[in-house]
N, CA, C and O atoms as CSV, one atom per row, in Angstrom:
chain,resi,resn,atom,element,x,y,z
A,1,UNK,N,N,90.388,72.412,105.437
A,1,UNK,CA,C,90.264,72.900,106.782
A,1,UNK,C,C,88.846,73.383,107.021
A,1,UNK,O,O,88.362,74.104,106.149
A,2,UNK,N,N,88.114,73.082,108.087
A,2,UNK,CA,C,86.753,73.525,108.114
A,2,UNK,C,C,87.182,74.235,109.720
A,2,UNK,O,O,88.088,74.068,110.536
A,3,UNK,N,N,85.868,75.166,109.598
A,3,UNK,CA,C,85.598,75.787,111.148
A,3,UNK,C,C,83.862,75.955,111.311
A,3,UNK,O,O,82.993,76.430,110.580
A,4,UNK,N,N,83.858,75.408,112.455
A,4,UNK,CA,C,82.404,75.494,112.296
A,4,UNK,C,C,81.503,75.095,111.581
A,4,UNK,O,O,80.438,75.647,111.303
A,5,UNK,N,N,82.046,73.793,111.158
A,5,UNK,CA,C,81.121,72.791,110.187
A,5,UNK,C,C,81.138,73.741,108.809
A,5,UNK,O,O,80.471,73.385,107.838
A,6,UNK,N,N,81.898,74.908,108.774
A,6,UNK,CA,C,81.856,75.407,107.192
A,6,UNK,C,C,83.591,75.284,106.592
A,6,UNK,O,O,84.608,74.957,107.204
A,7,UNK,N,N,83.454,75.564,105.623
A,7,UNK,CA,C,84.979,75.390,104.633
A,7,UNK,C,C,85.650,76.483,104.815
A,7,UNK,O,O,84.860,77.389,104.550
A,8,UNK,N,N,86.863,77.018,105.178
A,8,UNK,CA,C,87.696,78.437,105.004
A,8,UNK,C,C,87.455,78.493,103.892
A,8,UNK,O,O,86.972,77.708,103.077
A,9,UNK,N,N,87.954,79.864,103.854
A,9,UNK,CA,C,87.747,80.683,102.526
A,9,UNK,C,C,89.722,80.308,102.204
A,9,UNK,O,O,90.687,80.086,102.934
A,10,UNK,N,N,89.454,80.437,100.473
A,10,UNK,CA,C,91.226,80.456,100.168
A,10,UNK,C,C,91.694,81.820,100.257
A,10,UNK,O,O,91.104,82.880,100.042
A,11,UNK,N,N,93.022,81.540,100.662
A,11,UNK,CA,C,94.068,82.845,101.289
A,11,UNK,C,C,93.628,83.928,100.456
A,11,UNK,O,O,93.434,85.038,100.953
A,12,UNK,N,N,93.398,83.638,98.851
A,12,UNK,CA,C,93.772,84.572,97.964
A,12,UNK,C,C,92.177,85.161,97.849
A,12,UNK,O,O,91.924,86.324,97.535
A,13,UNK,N,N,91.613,84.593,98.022
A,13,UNK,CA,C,89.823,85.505,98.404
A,13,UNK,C,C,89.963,86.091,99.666
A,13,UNK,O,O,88.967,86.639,100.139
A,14,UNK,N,N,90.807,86.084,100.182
A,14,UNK,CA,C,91.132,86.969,101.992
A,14,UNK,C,C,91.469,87.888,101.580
A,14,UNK,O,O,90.895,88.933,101.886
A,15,UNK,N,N,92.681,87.872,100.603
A,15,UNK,CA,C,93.460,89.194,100.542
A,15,UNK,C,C,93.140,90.263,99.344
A,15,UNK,O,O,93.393,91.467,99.324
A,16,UNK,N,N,92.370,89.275,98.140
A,16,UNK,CA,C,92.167,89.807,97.033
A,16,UNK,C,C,91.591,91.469,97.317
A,16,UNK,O,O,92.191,92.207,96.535
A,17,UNK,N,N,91.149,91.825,97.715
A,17,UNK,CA,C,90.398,93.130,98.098
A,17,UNK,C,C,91.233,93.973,99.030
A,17,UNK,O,O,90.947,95.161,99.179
A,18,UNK,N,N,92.131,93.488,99.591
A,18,UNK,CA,C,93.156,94.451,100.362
A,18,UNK,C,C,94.357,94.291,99.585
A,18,UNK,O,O,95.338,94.786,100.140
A,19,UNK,N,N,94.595,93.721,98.405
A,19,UNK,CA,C,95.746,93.729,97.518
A,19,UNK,C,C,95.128,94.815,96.394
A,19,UNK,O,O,95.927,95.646,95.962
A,20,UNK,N,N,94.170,94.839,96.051
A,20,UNK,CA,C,93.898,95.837,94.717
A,20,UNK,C,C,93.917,97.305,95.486
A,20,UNK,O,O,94.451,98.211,94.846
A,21,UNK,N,N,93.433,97.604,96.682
A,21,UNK,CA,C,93.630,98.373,97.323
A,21,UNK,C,C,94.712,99.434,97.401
A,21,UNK,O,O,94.726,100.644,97.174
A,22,UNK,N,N,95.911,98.256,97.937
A,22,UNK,CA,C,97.157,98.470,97.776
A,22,UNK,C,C,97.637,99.011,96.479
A,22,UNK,O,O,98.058,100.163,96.370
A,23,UNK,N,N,97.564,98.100,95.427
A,23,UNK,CA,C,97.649,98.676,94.144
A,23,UNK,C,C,97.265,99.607,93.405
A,23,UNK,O,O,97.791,99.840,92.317
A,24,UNK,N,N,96.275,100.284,93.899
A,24,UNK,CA,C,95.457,101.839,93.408
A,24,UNK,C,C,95.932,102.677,94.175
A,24,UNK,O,O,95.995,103.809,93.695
A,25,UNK,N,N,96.390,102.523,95.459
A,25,UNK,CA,C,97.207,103.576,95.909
A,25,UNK,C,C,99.076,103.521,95.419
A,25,UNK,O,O,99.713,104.574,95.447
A,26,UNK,N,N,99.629,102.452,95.084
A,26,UNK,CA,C,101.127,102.598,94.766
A,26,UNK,C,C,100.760,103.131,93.327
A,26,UNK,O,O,101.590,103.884,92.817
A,27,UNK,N,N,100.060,102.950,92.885
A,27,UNK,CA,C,99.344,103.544,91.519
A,27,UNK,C,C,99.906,105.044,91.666
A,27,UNK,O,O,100.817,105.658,91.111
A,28,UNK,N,N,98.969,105.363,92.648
A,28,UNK,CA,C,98.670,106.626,92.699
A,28,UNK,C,C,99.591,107.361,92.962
A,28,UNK,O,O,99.814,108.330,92.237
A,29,UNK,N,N,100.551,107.024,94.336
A,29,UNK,CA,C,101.774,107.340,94.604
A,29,UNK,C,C,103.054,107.805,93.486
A,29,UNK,O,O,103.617,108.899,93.470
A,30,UNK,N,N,103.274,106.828,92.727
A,30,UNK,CA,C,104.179,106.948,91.677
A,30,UNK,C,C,103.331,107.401,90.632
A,30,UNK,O,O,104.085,107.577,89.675
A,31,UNK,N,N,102.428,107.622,90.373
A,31,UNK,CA,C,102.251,108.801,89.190
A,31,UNK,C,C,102.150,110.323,89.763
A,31,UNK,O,O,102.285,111.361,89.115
A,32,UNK,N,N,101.837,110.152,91.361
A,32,UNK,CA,C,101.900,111.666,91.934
A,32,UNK,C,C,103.122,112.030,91.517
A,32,UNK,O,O,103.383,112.955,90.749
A,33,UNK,N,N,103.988,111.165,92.121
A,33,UNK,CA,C,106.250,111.611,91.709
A,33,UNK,C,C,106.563,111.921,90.342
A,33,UNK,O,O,107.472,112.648,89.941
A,34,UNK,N,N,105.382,111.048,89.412
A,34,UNK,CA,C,106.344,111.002,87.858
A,34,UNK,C,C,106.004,111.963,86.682
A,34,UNK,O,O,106.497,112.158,85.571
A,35,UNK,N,N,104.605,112.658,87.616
A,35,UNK,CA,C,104.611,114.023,86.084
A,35,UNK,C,C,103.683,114.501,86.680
A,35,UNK,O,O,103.273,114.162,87.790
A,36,UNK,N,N,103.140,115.611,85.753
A,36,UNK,CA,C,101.857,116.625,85.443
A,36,UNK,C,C,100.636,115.654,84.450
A,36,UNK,O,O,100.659,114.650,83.737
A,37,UNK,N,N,99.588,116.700,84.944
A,37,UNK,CA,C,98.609,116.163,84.007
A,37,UNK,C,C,97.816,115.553,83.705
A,37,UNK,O,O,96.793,115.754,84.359
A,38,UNK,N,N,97.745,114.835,82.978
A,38,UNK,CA,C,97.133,113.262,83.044
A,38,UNK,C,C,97.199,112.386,84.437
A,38,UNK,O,O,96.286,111.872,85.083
A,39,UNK,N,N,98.480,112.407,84.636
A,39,UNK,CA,C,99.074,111.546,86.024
A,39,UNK,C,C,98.583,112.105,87.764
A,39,UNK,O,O,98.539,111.508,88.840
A,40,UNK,N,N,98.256,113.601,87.323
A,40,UNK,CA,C,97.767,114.294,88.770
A,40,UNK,C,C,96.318,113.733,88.777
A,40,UNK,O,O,95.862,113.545,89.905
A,41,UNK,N,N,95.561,113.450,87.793
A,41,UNK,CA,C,94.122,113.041,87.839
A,41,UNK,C,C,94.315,111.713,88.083
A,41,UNK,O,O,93.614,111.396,89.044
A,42,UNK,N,N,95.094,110.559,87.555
A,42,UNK,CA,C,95.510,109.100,88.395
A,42,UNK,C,C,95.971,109.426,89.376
A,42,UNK,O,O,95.243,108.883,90.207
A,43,UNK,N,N,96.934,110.123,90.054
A,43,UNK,CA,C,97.120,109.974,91.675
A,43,UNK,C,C,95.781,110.414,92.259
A,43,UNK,O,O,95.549,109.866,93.336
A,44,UNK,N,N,94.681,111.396,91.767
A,44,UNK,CA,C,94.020,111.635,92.928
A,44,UNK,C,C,92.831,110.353,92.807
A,44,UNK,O,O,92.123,110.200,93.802
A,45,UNK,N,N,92.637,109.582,91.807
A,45,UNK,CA,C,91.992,108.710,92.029
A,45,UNK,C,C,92.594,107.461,92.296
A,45,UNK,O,O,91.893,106.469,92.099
A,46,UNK,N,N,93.857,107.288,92.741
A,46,UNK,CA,C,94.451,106.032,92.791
A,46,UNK,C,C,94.679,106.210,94.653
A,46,UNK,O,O,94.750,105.301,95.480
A,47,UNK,N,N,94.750,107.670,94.874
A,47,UNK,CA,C,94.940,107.957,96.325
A,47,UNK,C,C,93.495,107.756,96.893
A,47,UNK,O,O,93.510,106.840,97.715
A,48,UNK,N,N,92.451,108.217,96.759
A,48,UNK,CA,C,91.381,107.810,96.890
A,48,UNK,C,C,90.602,106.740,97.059
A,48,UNK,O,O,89.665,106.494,97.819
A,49,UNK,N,N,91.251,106.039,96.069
A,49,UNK,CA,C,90.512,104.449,96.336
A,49,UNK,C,C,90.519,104.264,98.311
A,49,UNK,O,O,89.530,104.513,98.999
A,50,UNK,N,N,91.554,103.898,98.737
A,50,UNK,CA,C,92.176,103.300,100.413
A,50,UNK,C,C,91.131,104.528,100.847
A,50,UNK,O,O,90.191,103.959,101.402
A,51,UNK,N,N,90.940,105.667,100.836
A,51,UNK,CA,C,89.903,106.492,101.825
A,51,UNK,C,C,88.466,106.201,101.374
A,51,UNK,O,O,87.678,106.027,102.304
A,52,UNK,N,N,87.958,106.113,100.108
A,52,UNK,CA,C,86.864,105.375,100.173
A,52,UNK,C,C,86.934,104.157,100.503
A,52,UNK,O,O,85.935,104.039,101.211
A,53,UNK,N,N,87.439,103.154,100.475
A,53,UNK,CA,C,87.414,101.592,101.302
A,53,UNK,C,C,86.905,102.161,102.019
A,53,UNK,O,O,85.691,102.362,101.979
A,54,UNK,N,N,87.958,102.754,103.214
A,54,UNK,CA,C,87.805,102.672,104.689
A,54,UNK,C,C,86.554,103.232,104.845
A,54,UNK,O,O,85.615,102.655,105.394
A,55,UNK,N,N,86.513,104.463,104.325
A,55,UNK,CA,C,84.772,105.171,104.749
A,55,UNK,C,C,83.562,104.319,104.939
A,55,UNK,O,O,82.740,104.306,105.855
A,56,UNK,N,N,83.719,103.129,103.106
A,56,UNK,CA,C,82.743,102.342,102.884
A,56,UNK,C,C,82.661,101.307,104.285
A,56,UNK,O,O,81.714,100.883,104.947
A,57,UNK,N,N,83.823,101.172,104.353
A,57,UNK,CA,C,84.214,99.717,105.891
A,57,UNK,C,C,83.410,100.635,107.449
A,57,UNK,O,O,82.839,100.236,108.464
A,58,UNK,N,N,83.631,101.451,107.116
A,58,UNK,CA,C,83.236,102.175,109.063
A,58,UNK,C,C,81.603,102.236,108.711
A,58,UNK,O,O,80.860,101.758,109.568
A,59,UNK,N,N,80.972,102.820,107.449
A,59,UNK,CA,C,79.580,103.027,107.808
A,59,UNK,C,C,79.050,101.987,107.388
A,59,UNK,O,O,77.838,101.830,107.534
A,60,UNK,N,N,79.794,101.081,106.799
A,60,UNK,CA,C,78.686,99.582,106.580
A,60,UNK,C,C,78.753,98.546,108.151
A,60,UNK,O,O,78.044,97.601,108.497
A,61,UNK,N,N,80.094,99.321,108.942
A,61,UNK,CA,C,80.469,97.757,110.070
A,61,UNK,C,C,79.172,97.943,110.706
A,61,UNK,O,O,78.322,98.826,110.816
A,62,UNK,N,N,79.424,96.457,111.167
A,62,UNK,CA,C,78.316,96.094,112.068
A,62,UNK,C,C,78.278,95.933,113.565
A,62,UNK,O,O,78.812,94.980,114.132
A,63,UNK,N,N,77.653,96.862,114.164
A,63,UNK,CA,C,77.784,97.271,115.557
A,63,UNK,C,C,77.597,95.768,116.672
A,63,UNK,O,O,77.675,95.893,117.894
């Protein structure tokens, strides 16, 4: 499939970066539920990931 005389990109280079995303936060989620400890320092960096994206996404967009 082309657009614009260039090639699409494949599905899985579309999503790859909004799927790991996803996954550092369900990360994070279920180790927040499943203990102390160790697991409170993975939820706060697994919760984190999705708010740094977005931060990184708003001050890099292009006006």
């Amino acid at each position: 499939m082309t657009r614009g005389g260039r090639r699409s990109g494949r599905l899985g280079a579309t999503f790859a970066m909004p799927a790991a995303i996803c996954v550092a936060g369900v990360i994070g989620l279920v180790s927040a539920l499943t203990g102390d400890g160790w697991r409170d320092a993975l939820a706060w960096v697994g919760l984190a990931v999705p708010v740094i994206a977005t931060a990184w996404a708003m001050a890099t967009r292009r006006k």
